[in-house]
N, CA, C and O atoms as a GROMACS GRO file, in nm:
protein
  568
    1UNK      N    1   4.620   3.545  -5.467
    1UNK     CA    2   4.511   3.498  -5.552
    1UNK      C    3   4.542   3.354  -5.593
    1UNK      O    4   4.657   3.327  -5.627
    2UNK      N    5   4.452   3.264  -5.592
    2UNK     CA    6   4.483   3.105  -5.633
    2UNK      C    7   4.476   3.077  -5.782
    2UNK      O    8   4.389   3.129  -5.852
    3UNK      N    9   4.537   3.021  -5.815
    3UNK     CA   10   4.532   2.927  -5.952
    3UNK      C   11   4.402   2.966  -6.010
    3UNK      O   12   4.380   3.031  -6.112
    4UNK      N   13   4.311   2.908  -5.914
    4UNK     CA   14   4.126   2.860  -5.973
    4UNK      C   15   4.077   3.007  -5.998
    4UNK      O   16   3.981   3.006  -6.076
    5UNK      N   17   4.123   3.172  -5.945
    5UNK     CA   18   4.081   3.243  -5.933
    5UNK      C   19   4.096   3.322  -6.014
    5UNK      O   20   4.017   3.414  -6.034
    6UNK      N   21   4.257   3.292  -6.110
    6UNK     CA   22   4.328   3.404  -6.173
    6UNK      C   23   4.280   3.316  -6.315
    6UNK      O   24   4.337   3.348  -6.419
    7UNK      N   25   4.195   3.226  -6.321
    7UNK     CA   26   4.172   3.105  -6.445
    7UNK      C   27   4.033   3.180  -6.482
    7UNK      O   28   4.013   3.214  -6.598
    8UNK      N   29   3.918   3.208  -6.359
    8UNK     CA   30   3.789   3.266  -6.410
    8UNK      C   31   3.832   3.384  -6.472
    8UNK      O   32   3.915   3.468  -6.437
    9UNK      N   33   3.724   3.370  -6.620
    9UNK     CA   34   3.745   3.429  -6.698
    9UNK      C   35   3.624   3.576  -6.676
    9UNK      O   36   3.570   3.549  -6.569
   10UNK      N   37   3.576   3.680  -6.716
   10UNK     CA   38   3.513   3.794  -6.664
   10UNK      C   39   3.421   3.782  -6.844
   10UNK      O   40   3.475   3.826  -6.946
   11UNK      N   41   3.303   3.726  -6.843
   11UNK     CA   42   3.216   3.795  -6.969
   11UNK      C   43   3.076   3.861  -6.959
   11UNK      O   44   2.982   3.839  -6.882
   12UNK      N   45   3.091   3.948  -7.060
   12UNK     CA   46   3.013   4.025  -7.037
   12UNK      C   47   2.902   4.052  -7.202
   12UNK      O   48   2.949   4.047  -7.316
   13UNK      N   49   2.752   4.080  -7.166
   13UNK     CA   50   2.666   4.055  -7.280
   13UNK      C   51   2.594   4.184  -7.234
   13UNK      O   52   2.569   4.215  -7.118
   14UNK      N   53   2.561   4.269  -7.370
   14UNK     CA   54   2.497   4.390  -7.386
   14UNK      C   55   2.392   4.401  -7.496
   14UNK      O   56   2.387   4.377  -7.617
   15UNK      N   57   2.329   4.436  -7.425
   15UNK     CA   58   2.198   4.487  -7.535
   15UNK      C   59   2.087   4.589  -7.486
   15UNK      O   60   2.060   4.589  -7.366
   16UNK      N   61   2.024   4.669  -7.563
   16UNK     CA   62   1.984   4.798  -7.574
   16UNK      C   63   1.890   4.760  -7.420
   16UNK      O   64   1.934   4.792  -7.309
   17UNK      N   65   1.829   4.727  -7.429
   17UNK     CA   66   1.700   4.715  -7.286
   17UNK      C   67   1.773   4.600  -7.156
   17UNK      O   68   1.726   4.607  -7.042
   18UNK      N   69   1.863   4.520  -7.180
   18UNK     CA   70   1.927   4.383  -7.095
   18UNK      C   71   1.759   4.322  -7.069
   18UNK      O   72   1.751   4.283  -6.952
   19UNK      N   73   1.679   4.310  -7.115
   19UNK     CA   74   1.566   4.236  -7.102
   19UNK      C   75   1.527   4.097  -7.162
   19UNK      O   76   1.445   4.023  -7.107
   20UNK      N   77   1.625   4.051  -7.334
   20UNK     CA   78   1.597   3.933  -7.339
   20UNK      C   79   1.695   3.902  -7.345
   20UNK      O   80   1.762   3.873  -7.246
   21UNK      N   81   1.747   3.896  -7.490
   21UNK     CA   82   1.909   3.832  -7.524
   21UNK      C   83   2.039   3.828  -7.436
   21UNK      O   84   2.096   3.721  -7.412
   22UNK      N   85   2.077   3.935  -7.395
   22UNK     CA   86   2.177   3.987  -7.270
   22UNK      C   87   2.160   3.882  -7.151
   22UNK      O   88   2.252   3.806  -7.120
   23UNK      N   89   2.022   3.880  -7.079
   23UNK     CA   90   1.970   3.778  -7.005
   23UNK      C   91   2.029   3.651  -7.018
   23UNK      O   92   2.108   3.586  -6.950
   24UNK      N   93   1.972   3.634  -7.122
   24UNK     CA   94   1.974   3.453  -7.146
   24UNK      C   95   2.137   3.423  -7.164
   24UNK      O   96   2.182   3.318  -7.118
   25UNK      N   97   2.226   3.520  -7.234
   25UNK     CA   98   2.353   3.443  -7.287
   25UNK      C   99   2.441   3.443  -7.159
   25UNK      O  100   2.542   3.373  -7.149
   26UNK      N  101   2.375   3.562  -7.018
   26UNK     CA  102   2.452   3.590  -6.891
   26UNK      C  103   2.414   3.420  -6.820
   26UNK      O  104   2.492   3.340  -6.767
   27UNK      N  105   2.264   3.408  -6.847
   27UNK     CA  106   2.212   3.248  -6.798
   27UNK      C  107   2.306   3.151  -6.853
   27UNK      O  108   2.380   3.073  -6.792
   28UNK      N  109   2.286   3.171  -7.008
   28UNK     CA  110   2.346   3.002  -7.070
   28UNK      C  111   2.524   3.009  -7.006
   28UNK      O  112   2.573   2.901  -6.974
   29UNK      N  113   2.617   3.145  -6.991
   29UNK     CA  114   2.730   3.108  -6.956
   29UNK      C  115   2.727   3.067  -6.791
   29UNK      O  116   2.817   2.988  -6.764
   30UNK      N  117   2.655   3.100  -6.691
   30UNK     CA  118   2.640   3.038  -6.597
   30UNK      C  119   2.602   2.919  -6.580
   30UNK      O  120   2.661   2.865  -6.486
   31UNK      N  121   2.510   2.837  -6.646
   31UNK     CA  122   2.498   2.734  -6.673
   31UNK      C  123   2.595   2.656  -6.744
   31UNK      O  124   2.629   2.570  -6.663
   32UNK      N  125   2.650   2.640  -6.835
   32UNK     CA  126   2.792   2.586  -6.918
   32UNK      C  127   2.906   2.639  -6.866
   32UNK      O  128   2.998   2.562  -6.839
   33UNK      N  129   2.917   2.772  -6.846
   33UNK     CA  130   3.070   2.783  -6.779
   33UNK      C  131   3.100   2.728  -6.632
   33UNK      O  132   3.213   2.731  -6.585
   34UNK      N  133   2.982   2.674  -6.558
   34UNK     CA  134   3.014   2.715  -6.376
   34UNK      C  135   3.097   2.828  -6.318
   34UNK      O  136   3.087   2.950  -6.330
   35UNK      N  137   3.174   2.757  -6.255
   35UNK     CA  138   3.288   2.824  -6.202
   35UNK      C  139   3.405   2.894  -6.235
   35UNK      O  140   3.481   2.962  -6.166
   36UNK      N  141   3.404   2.860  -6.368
   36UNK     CA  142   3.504   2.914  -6.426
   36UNK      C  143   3.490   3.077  -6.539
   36UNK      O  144   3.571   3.145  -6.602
   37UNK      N  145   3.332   3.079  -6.514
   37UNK     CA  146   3.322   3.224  -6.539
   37UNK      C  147   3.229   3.303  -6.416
   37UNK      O  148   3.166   3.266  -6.317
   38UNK      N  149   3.258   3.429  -6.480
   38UNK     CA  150   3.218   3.507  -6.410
   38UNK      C  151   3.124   3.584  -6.534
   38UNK      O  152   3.192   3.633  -6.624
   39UNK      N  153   2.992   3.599  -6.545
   39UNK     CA  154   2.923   3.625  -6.631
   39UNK      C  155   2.821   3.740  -6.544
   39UNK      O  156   2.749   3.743  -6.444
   40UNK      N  157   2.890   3.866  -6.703
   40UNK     CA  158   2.705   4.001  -6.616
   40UNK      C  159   2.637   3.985  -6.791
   40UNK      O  160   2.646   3.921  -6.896
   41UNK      N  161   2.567   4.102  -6.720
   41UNK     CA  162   2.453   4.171  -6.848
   41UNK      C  163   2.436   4.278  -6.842
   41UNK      O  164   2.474   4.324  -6.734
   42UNK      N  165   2.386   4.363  -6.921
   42UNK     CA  166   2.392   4.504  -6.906
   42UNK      C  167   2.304   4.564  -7.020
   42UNK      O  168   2.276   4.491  -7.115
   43UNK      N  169   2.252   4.708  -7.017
   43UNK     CA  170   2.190   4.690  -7.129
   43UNK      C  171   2.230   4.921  -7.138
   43UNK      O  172   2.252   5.005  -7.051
   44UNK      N  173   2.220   4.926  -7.280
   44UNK     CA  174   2.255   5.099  -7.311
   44UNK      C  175   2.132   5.156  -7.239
   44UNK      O  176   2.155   5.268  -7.194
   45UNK      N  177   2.034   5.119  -7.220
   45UNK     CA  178   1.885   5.163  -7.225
   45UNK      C  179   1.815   5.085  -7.158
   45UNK      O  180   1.700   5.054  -7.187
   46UNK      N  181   1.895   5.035  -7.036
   46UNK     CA  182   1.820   4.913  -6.959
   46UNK      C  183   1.647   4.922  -6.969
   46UNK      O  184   1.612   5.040  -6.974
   47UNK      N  185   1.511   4.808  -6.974
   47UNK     CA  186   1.363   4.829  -6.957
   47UNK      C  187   1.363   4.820  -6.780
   47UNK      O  188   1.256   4.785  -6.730
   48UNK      N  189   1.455   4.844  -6.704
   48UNK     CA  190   1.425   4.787  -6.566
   48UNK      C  191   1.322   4.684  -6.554
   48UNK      O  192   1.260   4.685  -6.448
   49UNK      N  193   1.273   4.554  -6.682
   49UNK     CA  194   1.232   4.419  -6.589
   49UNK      C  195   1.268   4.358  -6.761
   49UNK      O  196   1.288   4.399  -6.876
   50UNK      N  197   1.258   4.218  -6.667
   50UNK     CA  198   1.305   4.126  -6.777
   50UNK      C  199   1.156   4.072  -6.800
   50UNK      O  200   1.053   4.062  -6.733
   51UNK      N  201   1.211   4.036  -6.961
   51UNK     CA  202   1.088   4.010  -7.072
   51UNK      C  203   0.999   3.903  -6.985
   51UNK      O  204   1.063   3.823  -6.916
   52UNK      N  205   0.852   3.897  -6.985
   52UNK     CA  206   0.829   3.752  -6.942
   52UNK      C  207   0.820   3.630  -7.034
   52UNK      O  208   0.775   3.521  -7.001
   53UNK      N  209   0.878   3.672  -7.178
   53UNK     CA  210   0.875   3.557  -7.249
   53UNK      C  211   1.010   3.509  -7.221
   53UNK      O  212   1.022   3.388  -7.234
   54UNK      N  213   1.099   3.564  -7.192
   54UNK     CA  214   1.273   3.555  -7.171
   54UNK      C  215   1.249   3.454  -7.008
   54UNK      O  216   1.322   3.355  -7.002
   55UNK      N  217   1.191   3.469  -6.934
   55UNK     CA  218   1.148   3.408  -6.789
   55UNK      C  219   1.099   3.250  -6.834
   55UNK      O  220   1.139   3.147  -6.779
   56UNK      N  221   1.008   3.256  -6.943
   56UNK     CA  222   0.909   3.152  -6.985
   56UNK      C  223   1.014   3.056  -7.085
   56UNK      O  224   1.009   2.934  -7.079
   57UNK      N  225   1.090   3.114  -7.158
   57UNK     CA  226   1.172   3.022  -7.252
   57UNK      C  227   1.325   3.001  -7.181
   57UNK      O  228   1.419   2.945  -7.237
   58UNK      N  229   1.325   3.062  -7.042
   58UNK     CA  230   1.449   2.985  -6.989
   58UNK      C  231   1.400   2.902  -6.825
   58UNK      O  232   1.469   2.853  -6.736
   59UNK      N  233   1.252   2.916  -6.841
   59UNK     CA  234   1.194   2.787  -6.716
   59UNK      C  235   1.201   2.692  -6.838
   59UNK      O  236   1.240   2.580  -6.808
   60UNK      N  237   1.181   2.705  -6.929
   60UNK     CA  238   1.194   2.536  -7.044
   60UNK      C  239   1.302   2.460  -7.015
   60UNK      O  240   1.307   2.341  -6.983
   61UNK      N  241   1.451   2.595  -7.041
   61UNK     CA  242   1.553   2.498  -6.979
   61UNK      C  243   1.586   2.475  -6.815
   61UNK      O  244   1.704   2.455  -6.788
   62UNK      N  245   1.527   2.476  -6.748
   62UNK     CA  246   1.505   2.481  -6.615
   62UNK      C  247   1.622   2.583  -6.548
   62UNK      O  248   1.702   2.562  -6.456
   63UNK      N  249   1.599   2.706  -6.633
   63UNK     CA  250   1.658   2.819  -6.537
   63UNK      C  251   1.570   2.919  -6.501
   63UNK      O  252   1.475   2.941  -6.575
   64UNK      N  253   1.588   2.994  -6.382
   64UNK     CA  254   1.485   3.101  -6.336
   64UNK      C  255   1.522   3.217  -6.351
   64UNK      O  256   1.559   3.272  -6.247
   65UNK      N  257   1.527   3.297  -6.475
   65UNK     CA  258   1.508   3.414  -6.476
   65UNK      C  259   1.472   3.542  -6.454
   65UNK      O  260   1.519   3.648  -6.493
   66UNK      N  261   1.382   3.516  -6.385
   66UNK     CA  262   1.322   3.614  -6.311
   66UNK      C  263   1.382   3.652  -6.152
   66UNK      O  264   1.337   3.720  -6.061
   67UNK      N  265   1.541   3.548  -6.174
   67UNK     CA  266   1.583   3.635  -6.039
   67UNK      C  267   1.663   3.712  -6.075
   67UNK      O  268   1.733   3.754  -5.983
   68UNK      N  269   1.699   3.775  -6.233
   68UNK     CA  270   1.784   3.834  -6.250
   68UNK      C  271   1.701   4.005  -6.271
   68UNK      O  272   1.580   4.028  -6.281
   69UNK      N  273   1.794   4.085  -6.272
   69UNK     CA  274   1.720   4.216  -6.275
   69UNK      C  275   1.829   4.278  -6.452
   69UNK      O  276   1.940   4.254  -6.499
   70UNK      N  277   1.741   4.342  -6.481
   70UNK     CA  278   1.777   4.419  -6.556
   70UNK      C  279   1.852   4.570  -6.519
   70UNK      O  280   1.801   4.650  -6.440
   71UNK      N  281   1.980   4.595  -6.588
   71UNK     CA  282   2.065   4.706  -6.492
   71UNK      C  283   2.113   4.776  -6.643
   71UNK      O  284   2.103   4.735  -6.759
   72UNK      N  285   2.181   4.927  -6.574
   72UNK     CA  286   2.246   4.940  -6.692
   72UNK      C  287   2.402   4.912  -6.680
   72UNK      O  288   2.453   4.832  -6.601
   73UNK      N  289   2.478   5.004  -6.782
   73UNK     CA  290   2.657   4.958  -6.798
   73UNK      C  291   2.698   5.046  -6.674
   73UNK      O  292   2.799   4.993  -6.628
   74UNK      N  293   2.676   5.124  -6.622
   74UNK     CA  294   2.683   5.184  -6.492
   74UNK      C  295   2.696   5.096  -6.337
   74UNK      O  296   2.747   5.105  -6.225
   75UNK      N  297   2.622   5.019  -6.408
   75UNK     CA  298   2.571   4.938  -6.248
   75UNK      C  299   2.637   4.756  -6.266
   75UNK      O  300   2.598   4.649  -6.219
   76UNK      N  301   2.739   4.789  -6.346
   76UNK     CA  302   2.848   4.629  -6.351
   76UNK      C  303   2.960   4.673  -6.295
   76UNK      O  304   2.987   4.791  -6.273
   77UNK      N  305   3.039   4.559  -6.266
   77UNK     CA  306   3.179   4.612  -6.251
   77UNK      C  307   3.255   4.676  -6.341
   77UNK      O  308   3.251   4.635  -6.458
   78UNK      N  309   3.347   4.800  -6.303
   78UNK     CA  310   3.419   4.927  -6.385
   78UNK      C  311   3.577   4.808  -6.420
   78UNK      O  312   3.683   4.872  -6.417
   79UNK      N  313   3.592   4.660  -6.448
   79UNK     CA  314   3.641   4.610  -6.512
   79UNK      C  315   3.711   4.588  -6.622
   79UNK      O  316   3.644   4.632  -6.716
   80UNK      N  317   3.816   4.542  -6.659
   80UNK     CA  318   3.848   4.552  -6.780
   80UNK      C  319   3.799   4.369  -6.800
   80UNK      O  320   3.856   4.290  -6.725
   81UNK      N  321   3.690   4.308  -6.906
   81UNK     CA  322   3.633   4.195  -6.913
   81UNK      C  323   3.711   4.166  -7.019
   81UNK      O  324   3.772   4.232  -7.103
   82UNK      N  325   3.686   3.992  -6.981
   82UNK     CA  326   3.808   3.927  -7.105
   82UNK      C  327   3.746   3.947  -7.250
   82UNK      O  328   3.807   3.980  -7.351
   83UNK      N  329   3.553   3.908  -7.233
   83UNK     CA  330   3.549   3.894  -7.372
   83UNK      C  331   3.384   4.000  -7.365
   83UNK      O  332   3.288   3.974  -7.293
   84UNK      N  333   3.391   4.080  -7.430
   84UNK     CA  334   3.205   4.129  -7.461
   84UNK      C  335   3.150   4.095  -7.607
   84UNK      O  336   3.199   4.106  -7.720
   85UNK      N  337   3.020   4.047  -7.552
   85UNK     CA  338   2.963   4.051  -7.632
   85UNK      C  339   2.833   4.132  -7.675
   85UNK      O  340   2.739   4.094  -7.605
   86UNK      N  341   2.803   4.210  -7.747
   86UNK     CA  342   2.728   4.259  -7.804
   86UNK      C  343   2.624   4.209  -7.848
   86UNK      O  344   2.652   4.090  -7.868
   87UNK      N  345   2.475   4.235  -7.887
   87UNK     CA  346   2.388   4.131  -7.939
   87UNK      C  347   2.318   4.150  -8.051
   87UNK      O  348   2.264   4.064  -8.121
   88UNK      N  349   2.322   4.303  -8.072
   88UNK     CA  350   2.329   4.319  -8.261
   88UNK      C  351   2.271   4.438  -8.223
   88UNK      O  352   2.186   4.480  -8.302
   89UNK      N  353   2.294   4.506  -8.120
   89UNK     CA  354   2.261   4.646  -8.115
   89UNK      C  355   2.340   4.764  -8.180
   89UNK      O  356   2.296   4.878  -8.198
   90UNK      N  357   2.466   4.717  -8.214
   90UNK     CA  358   2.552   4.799  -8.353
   90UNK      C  359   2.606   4.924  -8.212
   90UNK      O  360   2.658   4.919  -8.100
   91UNK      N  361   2.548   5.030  -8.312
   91UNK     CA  362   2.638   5.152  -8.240
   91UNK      C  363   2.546   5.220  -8.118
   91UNK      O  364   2.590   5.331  -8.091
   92UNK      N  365   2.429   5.181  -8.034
   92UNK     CA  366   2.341   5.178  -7.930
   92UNK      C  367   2.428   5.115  -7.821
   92UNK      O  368   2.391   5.139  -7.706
   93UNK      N  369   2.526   5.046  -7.835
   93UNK     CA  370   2.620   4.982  -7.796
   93UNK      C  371   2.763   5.045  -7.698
   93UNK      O  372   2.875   4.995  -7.705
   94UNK      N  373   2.735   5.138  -7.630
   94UNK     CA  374   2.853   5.206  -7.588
   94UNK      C  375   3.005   5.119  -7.542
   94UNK      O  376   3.012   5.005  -7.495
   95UNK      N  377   3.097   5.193  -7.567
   95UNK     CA  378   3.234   5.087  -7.558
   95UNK      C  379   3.223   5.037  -7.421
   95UNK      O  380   3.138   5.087  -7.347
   96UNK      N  381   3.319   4.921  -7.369
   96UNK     CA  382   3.294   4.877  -7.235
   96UNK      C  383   3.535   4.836  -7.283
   96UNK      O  384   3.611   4.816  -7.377
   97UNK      N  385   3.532   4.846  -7.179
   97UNK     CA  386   3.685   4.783  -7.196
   97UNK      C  387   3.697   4.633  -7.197
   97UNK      O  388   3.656   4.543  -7.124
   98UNK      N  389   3.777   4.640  -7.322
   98UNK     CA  390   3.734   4.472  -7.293
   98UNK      C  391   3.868   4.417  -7.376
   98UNK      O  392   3.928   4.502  -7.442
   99UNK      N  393   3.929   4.253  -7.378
   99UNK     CA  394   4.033   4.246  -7.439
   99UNK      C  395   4.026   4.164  -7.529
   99UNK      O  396   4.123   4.112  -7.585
  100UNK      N  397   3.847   4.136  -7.566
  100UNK     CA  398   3.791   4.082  -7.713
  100UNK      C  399   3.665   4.182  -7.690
  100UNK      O  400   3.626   4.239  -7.588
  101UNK      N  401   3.623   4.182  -7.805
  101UNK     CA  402   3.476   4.219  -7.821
  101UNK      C  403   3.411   4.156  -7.947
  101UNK      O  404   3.500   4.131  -8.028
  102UNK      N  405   3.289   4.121  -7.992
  102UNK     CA  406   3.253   4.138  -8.087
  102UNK      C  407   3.088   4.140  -8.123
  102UNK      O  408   3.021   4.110  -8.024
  103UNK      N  409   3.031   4.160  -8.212
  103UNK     CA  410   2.886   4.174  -8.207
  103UNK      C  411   2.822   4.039  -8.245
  103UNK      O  412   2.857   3.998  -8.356
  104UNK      N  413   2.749   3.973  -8.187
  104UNK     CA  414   2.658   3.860  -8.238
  104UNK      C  415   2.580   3.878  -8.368
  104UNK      O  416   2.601   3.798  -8.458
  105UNK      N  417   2.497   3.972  -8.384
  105UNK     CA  418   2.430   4.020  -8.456
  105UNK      C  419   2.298   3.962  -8.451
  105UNK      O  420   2.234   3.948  -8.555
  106UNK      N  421   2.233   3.913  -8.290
  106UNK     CA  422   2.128   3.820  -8.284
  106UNK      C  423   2.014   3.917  -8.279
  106UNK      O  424   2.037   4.028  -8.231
  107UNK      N  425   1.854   3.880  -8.338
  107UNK     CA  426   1.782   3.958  -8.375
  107UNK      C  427   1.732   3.921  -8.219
  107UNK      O  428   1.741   3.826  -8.141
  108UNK      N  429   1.659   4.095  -8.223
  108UNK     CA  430   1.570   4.116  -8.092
  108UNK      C  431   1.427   4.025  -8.106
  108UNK      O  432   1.360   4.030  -8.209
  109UNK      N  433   1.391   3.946  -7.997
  109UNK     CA  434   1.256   3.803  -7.987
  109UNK      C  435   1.167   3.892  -7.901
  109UNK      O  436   1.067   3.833  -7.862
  110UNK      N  437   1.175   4.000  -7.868
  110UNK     CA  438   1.015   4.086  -7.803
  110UNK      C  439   0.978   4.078  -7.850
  110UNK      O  440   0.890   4.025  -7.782
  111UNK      N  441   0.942   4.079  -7.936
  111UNK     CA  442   0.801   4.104  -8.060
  111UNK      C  443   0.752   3.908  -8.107
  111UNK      O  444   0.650   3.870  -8.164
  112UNK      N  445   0.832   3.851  -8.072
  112UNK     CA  446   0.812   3.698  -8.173
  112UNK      C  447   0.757   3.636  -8.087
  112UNK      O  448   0.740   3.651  -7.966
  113UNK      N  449   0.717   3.534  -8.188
  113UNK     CA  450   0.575   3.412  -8.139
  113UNK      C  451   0.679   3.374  -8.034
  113UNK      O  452   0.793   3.420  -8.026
  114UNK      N  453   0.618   3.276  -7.949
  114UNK     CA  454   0.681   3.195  -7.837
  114UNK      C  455   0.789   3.056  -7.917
  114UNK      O  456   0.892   3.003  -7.873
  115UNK      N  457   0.723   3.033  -8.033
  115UNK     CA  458   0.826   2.906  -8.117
  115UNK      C  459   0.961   3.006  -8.191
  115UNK      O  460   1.070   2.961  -8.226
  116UNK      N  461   0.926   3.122  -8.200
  116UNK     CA  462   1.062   3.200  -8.276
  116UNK      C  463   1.144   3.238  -8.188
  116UNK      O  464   1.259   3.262  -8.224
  117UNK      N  465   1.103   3.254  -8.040
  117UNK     CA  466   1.131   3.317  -7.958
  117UNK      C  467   1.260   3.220  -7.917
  117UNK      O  468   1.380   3.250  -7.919
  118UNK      N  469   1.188   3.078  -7.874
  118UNK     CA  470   1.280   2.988  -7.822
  118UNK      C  471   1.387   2.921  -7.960
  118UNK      O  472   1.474   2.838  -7.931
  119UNK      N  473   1.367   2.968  -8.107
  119UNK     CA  474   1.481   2.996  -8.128
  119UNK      C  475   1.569   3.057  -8.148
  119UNK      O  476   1.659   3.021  -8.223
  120UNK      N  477   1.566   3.184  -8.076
  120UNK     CA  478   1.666   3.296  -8.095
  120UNK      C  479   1.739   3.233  -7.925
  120UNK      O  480   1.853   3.271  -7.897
  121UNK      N  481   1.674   3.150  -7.836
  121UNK     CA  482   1.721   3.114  -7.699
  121UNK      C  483   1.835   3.001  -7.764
  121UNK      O  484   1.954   3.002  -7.732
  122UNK      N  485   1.784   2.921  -7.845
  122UNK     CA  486   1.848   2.823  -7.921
  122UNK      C  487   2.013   2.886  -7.952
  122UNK      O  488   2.122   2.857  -7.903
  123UNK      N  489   1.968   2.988  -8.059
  123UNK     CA  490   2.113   3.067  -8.083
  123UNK      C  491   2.179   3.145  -8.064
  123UNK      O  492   2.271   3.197  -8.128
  124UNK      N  493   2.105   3.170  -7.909
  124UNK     CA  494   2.206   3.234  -7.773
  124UNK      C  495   2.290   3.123  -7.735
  124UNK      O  496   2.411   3.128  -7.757
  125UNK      N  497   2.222   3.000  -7.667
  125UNK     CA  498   2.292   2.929  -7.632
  125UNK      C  499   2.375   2.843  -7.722
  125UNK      O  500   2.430   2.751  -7.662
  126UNK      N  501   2.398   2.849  -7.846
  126UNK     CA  502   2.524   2.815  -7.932
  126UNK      C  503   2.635   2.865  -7.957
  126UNK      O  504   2.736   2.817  -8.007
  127UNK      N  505   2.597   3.014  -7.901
  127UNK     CA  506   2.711   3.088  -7.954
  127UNK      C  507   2.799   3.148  -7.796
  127UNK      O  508   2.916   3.185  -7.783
  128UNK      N  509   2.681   3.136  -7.687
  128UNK     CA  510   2.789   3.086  -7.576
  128UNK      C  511   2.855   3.009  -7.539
  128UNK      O  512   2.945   3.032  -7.459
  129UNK      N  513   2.814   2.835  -7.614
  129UNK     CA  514   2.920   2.700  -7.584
  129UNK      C  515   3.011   2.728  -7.654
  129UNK      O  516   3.119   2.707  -7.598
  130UNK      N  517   3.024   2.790  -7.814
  130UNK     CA  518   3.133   2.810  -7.880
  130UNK      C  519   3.188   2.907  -7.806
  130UNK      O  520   3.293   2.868  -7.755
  131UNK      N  521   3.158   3.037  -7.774
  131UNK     CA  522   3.260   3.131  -7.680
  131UNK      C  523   3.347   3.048  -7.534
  131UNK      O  524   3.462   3.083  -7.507
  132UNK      N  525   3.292   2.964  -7.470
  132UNK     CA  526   3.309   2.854  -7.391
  132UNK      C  527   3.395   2.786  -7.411
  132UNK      O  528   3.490   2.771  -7.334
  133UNK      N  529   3.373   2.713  -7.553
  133UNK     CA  530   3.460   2.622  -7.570
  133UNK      C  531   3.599   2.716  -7.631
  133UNK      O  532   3.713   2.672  -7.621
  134UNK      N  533   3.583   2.787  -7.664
  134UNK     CA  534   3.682   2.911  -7.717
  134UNK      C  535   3.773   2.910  -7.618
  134UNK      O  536   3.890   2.873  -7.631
  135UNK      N  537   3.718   2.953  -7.512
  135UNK     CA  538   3.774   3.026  -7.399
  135UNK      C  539   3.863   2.912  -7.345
  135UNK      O  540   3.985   2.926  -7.338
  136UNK      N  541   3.798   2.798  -7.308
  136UNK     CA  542   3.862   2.690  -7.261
  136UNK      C  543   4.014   2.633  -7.356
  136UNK      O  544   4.127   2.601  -7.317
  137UNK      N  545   3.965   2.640  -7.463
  137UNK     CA  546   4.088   2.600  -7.558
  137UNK      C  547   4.211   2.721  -7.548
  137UNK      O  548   4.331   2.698  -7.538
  138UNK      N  549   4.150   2.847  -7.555
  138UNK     CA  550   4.278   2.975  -7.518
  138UNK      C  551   4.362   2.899  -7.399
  138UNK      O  552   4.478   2.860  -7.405
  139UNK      N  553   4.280   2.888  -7.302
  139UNK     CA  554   4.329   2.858  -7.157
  139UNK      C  555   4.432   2.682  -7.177
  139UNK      O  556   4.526   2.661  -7.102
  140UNK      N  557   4.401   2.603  -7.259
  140UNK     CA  558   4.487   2.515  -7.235
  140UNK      C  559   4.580   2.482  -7.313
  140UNK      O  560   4.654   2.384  -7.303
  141UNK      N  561   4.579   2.594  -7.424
  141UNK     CA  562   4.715   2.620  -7.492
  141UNK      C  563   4.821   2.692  -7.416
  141UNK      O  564   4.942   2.676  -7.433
  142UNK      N  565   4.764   2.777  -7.325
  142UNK     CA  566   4.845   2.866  -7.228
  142UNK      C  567   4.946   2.796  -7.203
  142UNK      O  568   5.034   2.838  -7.127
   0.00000   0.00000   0.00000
């Protein structure tokens, strides 16, 4: 295994349907992490399709969502992931092995206007640069 390989880090985002939140924070770490993560989604209660407001508020940031599918915790890798995150689904939340975890506590945007919507996208993607930048700083204290 190379250097670059044993460095990607494995994260993982859960929420009850994987239709909005789960989505976007699997997007924003592919987008900010590149290569150096390896990012799923998953959901307790997958909706099998993703939101089309979740599609519509991540073509804003010019990502395409709609090539991702909605799955459940069954259908990821049987992994032990470096870090999960949770999205405020509490105990809907089944354990996943992991060697952080913790809950966001970000409110579900199905139901919200399209301006509330894109800020709950807002504070997905803040709290993946801080997990990011987290991650990166673990790694160069190593």
């Amino acid at each position: 295994m190379s250097e670059v390989n044993r460095a990607v880090k494995r994260l993982l985002f859960v929420c009850v349907e994987n239709s909005n939140r789960s989505q976007m924070a699997e997007a924003f770490a592919r987008i900010h992490g590149k290569e150096t993560i390896e990012a799923y989604s998953a959901g307790s209660r997958p909706s099998g399709k993703i939101n089309p407001k979740a599609i519509e508020a991540m073509r804003d940031v010019n990502y395409d969502l709609s090539k991702h599918q909605s799955k459940s915790l069954s259908e990821i890798p049987d992994i032990e992931y470096d870090f999960v995150a949770t999205m405020g689904c509490g105990d809907e939340c089944p354990f996943v092995r992991a060697k952080e975890r913790e809950d966001w506590n970000i409110p579900d945007p199905k139901e919200m206007s399209p301006d509330d919507f894109r800020r709950v996208r807002e504070m997905i993607e803040m709290r993946v640069k801080e997990l990011l930048s987290a991650v990166a700083h673990a790694e160069s204290v190593k």
